[in-house]
C-alpha positions as CSV (number, residue, x, y, z in Angstrom):
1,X,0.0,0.0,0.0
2,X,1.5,3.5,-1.1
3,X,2.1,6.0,1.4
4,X,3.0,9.3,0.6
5,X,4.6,11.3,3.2
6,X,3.1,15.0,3.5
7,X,5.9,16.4,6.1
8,X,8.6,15.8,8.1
9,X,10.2,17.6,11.1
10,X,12.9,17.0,12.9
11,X,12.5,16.7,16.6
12,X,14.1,16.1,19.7
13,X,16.8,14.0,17.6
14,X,13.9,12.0,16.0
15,X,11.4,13.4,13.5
16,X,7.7,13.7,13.7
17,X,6.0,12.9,10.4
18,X,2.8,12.7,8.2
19,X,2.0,10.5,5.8
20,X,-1.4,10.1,3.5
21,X,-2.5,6.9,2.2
22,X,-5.5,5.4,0.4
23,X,-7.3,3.1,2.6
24,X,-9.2,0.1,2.0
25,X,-11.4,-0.3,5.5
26,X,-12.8,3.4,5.0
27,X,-12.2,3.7,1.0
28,X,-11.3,7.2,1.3
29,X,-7.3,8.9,1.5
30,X,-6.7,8.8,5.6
31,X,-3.9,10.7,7.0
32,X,-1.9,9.7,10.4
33,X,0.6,11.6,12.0
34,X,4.2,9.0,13.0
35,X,6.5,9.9,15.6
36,X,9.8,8.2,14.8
37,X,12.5,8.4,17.7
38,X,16.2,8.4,17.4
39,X,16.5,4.6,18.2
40,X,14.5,3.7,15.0
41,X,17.3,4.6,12.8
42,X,19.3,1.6,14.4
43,X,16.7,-1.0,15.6
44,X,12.7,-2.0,15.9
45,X,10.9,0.1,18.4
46,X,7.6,-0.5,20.0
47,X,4.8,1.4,18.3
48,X,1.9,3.5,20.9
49,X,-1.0,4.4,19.4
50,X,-3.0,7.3,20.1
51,X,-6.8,8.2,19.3
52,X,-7.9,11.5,19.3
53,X,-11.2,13.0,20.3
54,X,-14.5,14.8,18.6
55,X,-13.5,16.7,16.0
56,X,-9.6,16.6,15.7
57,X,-7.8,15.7,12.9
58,X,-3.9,13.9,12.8
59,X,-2.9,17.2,14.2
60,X,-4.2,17.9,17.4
61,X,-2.0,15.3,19.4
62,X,1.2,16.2,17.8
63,X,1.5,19.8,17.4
64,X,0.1,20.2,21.1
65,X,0.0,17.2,23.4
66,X,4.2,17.6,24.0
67,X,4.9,14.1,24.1
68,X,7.8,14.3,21.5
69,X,10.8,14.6,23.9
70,X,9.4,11.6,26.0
71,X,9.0,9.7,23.1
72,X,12.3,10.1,22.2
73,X,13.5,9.3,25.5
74,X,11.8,6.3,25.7
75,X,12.6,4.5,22.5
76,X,9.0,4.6,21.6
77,X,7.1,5.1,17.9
78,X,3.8,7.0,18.6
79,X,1.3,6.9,15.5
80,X,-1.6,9.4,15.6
81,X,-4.8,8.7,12.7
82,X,-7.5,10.7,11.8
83,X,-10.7,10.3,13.7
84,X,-13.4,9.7,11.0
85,X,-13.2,9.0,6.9
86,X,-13.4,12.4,5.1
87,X,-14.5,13.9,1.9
88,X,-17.3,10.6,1.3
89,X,-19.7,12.9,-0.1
90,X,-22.3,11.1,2.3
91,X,-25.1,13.2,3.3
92,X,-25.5,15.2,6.5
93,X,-21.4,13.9,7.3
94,X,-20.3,17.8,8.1
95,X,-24.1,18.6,9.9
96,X,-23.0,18.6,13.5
97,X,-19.8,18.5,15.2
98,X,-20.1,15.2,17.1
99,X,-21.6,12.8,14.2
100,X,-20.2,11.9,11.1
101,X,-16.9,14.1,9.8
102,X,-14.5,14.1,12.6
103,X,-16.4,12.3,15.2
104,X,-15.6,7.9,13.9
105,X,-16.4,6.6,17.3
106,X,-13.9,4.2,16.5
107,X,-16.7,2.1,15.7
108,X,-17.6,-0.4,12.5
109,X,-21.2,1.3,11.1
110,X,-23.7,-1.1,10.3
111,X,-26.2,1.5,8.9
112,X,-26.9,3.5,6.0
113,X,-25.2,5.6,5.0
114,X,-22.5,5.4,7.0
115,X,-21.2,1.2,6.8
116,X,-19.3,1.7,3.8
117,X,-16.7,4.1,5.2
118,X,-17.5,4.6,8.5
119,X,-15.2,1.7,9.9
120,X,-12.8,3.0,12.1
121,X,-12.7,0.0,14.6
122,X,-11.5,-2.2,11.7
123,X,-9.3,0.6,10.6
124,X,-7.3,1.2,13.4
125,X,-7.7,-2.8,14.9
126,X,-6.3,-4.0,12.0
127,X,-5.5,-2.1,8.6
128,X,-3.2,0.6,10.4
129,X,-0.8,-1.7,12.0
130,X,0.0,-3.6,9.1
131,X,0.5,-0.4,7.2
132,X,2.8,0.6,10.3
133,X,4.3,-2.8,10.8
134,X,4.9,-2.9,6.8
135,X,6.4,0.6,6.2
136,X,8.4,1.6,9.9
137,X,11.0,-0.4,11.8
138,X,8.3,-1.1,14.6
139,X,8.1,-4.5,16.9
140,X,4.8,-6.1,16.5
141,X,4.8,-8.0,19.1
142,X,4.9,-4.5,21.1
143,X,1.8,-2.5,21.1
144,X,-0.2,-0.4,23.1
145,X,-2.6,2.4,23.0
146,X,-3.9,5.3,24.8
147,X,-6.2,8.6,23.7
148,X,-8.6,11.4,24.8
149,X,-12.5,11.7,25.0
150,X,-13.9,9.5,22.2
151,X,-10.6,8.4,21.6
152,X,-10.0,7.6,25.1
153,X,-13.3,5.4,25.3
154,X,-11.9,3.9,21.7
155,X,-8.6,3.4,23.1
156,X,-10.0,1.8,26.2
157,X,-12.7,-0.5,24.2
158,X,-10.0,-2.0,21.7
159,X,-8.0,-3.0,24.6
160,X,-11.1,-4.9,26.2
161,X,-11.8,-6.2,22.6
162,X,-8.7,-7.8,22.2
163,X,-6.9,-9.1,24.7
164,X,-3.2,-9.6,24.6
165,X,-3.2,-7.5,21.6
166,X,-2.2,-4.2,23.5
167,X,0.7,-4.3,26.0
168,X,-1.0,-1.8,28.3
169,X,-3.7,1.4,28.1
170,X,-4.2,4.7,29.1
171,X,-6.9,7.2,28.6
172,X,-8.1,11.0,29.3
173,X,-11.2,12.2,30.3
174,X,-12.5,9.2,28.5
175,X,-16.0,8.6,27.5
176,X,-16.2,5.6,29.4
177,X,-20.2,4.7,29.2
178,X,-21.2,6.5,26.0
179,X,-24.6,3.6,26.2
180,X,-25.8,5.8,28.8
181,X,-24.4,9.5,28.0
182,X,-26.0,12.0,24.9
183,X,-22.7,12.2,22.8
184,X,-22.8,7.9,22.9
185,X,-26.5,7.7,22.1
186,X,-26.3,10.0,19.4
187,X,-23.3,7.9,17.9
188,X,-23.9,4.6,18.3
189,X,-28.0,5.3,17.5
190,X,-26.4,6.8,14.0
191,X,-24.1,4.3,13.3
192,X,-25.5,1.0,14.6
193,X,-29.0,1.5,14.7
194,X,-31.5,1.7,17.5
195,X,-31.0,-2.0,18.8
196,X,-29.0,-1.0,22.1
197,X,-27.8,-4.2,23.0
198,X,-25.8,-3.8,20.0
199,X,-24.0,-0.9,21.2
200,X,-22.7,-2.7,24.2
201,X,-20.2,-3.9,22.1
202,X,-19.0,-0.6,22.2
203,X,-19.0,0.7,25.4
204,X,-15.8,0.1,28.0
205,X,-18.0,-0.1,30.9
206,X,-20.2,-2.9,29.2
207,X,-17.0,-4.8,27.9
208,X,-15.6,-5.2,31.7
209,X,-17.8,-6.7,33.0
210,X,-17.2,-9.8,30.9
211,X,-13.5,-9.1,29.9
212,X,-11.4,-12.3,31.2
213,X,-8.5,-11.7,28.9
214,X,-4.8,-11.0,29.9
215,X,-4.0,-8.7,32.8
216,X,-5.0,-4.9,32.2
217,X,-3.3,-2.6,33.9
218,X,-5.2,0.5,33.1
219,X,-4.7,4.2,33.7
220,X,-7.0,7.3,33.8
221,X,-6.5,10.9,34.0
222,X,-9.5,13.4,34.8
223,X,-9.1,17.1,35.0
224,X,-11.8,17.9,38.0
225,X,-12.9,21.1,36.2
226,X,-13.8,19.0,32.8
227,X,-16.6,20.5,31.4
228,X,-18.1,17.4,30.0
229,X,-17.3,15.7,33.0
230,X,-19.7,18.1,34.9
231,X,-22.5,17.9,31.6
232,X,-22.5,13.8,32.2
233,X,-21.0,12.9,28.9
234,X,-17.9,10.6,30.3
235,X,-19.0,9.0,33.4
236,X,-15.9,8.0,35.1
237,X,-17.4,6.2,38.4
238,X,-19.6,4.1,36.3
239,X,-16.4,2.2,34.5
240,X,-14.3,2.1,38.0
241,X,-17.3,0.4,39.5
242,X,-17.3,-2.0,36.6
243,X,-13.5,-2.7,37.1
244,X,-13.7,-2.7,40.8
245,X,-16.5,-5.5,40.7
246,X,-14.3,-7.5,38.3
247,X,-11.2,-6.7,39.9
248,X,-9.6,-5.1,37.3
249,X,-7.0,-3.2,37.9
250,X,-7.4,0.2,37.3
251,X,-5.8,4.0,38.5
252,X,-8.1,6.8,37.8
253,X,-6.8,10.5,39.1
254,X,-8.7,13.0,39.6
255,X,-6.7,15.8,38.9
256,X,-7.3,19.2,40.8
257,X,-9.4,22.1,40.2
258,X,-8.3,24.4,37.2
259,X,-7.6,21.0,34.7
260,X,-10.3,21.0,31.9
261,X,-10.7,18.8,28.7
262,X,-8.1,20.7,26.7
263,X,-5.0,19.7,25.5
264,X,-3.3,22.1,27.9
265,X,-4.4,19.3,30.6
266,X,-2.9,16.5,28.5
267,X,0.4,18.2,27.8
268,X,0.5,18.6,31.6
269,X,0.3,14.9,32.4
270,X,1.4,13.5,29.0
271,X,5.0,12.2,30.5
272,X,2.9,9.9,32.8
273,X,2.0,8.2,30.3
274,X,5.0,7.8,28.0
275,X,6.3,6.2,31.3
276,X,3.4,3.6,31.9
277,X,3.2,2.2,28.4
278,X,7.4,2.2,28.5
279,X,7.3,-0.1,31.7
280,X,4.7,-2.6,30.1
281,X,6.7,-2.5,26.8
282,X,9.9,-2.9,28.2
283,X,12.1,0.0,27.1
């Protein structure tokens, strides 16, 4: 599959890069941003995937989350897609700012109009990392992944879905119930119809209470001021309930007044997790 690379930086030793490429899980071009660290010019490095939030692009994680120089430090490739398909000329995609353009739900769509391209589950399960794995020194068998909002709750619901696939996770200000919050409903209702045992399959807080996979070792980061935490749209206790019942392990911090939902609160706690994912994949 051809790649064509849209720009390259150089950065902290390493270089952070974007590259386009035509995909056959969403049928459209997709774009992903690739943070390549010093050490992948002389060996195989373990690759951490991030998923971004409601309407960000490739962008948003690298030119603000500051996760670069840790990165670097660590040994560690960090890949960063797009959130949705673009440009499918489907009707009402660019109507509201959480459905459709922008706003994937790192779910597979099994409604009209939205099941042909609106696959991102698939996409970044499967069809990314053999694109990565094919094109970038990476180690295979060393993956994990980690993300914000809706990419936090896609983050968090790959890793339930497939067990032993990720090393280790890591999420903030996660939607971690979206069965039971507006911004879920509205997504899963679009995309999968109004069956809602269906969406279970999507939701992190319905996935572990059954998960009996590998050892999880799962972190969470919550900025108390959140707005959307406030507004009910990511419903923290309900998935540390879930975990605590099952006895999974999980740290959740609530961090103090002042942190939001912004990127300015990633940044801020952004080395934590270059250093969790580093200790499970052993750099």
């Amino acid at each position: 599959m051809a790649l064509k690379q849209v720009s390259s930086n150089k950065c902290f030793e390493g270089f952070q890069k974007v590259f386009e490429h035509d995909s056959a899980e969403l049928k459209c071009k997709m774009k992903f941003g690739i943070y390549l660290p010093p050490k992948a010019e002389t060996g195989k490095c373990p690759v951490l995937y991030w998923l971004s939030g409601l309407t960000c692009t490739e962008q948003n994680f690298i030119t603000k989350a500051a996760f670069q120089q840790a990165a670097a430090e660590h040994g560690l490739i960090v890949v960063a897609p797009d959130t949705s398909p673009r440009g499918c000329n489907i009707e009402g995609e660019d109507e509201s700012w959480d459905f459709g353009t922008g706003a994937g739900f790192y779910v597979d769509a099994t409604e009209d109009p939205w099941k042909t391209n609106y696959r991102m589950y698939s996409y970044i399960k499967d069809e990314l990392p053999k694109l990565i794995n094919a094109n970038f020194p990476t180690d295979p068998e060393r993956m994990s992944i980690f993300g914000h909002s809706m990419g936090g709750h896609g983050a968090l619901i790959l890793a339930l879905k497939n067990p032993g696939k990720y090393k280790s996770v890591s999420a903030f200000a996660p939607i971690c119930n979206p069965i039971q919050c507006q911004w879920g409903k509205k997504a899963l209702g679009g995309y999968l119809g109004p069956d809602t045992s269906k969406w279970e399959a999507y939701d992190a807080t319905q996935l572990v209470k059954s998960y009996s996979g590998a050892r999880l070792d799962i972190l969470i980061d919550q900025g108390k001021d959140d707005q959307f935490l406030s507004a009910g749209q990511l419903l923290p206790d309900n998935f540390i309930a879930a975990c605590t019942e099952r006895k999974i392990p999980v740290v959740f911090r609530l961090q103090q007044a002042g942190y939001d939902h912004s990127y300015y609160f990633i940044a801020s706690f952004i080395n934590d997790h270059i250093k969790h994912h580093a200790k499970y994949l052993n750099v």
